[in-house]
C-alpha positions in Angstrom: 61.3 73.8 -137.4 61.4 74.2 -141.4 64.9 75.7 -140.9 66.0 72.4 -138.7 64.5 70.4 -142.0 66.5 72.3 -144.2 69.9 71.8 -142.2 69.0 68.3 -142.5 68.8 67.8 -145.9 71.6 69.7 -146.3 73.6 67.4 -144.5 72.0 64.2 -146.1 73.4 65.6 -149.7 76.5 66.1 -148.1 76.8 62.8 -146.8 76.2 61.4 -150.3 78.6 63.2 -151.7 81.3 62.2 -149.9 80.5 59.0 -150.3 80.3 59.2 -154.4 83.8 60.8 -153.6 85.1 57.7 -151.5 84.0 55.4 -154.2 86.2 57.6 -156.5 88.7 56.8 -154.4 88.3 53.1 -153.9 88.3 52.7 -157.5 91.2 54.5 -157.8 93.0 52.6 -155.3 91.9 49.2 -156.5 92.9 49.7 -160.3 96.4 51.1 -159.2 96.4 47.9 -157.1 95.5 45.8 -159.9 98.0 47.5 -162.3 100.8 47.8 -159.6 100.3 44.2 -158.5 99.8 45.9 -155.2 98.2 42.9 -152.3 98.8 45.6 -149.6 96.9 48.5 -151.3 94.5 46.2 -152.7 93.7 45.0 -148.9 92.4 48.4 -147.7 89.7 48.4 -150.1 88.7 45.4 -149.5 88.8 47.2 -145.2 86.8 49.9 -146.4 83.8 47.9 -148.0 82.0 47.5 -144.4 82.4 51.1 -143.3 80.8 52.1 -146.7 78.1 50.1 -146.7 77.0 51.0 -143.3 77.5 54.4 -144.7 74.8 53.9 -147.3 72.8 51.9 -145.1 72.6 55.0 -142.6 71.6 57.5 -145.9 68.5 54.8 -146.5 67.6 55.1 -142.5 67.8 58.5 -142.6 66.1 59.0 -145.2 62.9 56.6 -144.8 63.0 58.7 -141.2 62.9 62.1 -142.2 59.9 61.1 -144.9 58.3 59.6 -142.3 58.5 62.4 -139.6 58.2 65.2 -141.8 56.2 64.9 -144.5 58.0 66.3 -147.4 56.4 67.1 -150.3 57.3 68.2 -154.3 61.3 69.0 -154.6 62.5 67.5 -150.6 60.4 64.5 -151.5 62.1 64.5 -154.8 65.4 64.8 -153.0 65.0 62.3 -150.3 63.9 59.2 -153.0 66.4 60.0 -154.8 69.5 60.4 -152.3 68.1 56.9 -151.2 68.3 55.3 -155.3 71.9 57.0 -155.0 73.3 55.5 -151.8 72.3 52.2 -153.0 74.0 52.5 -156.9 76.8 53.9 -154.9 77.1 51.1 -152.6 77.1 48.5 -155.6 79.7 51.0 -157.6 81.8 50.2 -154.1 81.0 46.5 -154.4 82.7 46.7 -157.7 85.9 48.3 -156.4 86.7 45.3 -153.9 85.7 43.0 -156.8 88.8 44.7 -158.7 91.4 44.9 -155.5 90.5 41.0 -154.9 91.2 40.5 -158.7 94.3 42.0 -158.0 95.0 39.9 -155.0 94.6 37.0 -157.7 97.0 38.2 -160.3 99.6 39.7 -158.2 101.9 36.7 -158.2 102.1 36.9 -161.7 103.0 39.6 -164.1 100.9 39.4 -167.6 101.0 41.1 -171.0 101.6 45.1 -170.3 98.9 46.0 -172.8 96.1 44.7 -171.0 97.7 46.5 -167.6 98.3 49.4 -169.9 94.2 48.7 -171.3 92.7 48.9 -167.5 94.9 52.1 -166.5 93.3 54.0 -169.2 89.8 52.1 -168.8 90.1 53.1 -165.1 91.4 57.2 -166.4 88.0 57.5 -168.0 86.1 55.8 -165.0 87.7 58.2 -162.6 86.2 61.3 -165.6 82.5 59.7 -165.5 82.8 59.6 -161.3 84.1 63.0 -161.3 81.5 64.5 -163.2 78.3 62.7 -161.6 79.6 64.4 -158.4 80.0 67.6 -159.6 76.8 67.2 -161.7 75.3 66.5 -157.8 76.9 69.2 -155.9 76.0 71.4 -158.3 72.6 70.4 -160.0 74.0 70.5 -163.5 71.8 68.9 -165.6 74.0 69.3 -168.7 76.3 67.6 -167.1 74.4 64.9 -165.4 73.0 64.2 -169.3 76.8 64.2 -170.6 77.8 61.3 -168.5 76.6 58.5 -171.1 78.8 60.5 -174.0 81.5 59.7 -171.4 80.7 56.1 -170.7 80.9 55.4 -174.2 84.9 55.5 -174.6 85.1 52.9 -171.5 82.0 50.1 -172.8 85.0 50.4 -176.3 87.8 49.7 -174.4 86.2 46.8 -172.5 85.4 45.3 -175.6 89.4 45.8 -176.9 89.9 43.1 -173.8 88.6 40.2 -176.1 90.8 41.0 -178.8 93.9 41.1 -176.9 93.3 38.0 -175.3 92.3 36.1 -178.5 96.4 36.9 -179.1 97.2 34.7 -175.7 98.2 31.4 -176.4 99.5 30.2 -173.3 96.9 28.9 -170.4 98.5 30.4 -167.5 98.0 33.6 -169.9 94.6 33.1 -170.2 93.7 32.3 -166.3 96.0 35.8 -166.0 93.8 37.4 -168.5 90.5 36.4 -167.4 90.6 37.9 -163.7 91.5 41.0 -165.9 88.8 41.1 -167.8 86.7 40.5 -165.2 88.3 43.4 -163.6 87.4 45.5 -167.4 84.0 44.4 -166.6 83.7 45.8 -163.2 84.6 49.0 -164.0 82.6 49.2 -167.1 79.7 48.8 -164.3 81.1 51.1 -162.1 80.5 53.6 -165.0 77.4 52.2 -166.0 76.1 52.9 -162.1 77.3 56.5 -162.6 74.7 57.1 -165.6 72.4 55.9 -163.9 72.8 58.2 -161.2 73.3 60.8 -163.3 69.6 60.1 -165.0 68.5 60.5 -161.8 70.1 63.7 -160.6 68.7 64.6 -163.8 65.1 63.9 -162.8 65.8 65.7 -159.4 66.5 68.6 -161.1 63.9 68.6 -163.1 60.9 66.8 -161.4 60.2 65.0 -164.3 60.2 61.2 -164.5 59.9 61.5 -168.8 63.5 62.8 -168.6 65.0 59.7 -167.8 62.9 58.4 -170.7 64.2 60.6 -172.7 67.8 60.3 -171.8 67.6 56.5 -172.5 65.6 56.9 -176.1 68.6 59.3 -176.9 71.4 56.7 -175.8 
């Protein structure tokens, strides 16, 4: 019976994680379709919002099931609340990604300034680092690397920030329409990244057990 539990959570963690990997990828897939001018590419990730929720939707089920019918207790529990506070950060981190692909839908008929394309590909380089590592800080239970993820965030909220300065240095309106969508788009993924961290607090409490950790992490930030 207890080995039948275990198998289970096994395969709820691995469920998540290959979820937190498909987000990688939307995001991925969106910003190349936002810097590409890609409609096509920016379509299937738009496709692939339904079949993720439903995804994270399932974890939640599963979940609430499991607590219910078995009764965990001290590290499962631990595991269980906090796959479910994961699913749902990761279904809002997926939210994002089809927020960037329709941006791209947007701008596509129009080609802007290649600094601020050149601005979200390396925005989006660092997003993909901060995804990267909360999965790996997951599979693996690393809590130094779980607490490093806001060090890596900081390089993204700087570049978002760069956004306003360039488009200060648009004059013309169609330029500025242009430039808004992408700094909407510069927004998104700074909350993509800022979802990340917060997963990564909580990996950090599942490690540990301890809620003051989190406390901790944010007093630090």
């Amino acid at each position: 019976m207890r080995e039948a539990f275990r198998r289970e959570l096994k395969d709820l963690k691995k469920r998540v994680l290959a979820i937190a990997r498909d987000v990688t990828d939307m995001t991925r897939e969106a910003v190349t379709s936002l810097v590409e001018g890609d409609i096509d590419r920016a379509e299937k990730v738009i496709l692939r919002d339904d079949d993720l929720d439903r995804r994270c939707l399932g974890i939640e089920e599963h979940t609430l099931e499991v607590i219910a019918t078995q009764g965990p207790v001290a590290r499962d529990l631990r595991l269980l609340y906090s796959l479910t506070y994961m699913a749902l950060h990761l279904e809002r981190m997926a939210d994002l990604s089809v927020n960037i692909a329709k941006a791209a839908k947007r701008t596509a008929s129009r080609r802007g300034p290649q600094t601020l394309y050149d601005l979200i590909q390396a925005q989006g380089n660092l997003v993909y680092r901060v995804l990267d590592a909360m999965a790996e800080a997951f599979e693996k239970s690393d809590l130094e690397l779980a607490r490093k993820l806001e060090e890596l965030d900081e390089p993204i909220d700087h570049l978002y920030k760069q956004f306003f300065r360039e488009l200060a240095r648009l004059q013309d309106e169609e330029d500025i329409e242009w430039a808004s969508s992408m700094v909407l788009a510069s927004r998104y993924l700074e909350r993509i990244a800022d979802n990340a961290v917060d997963i990564g607090e909580r990996i950090a409490y599942l490690v540990t057990g301890d809620f003051d950790v989190i406390h901790d992490m944010t007093e630090e930030d």
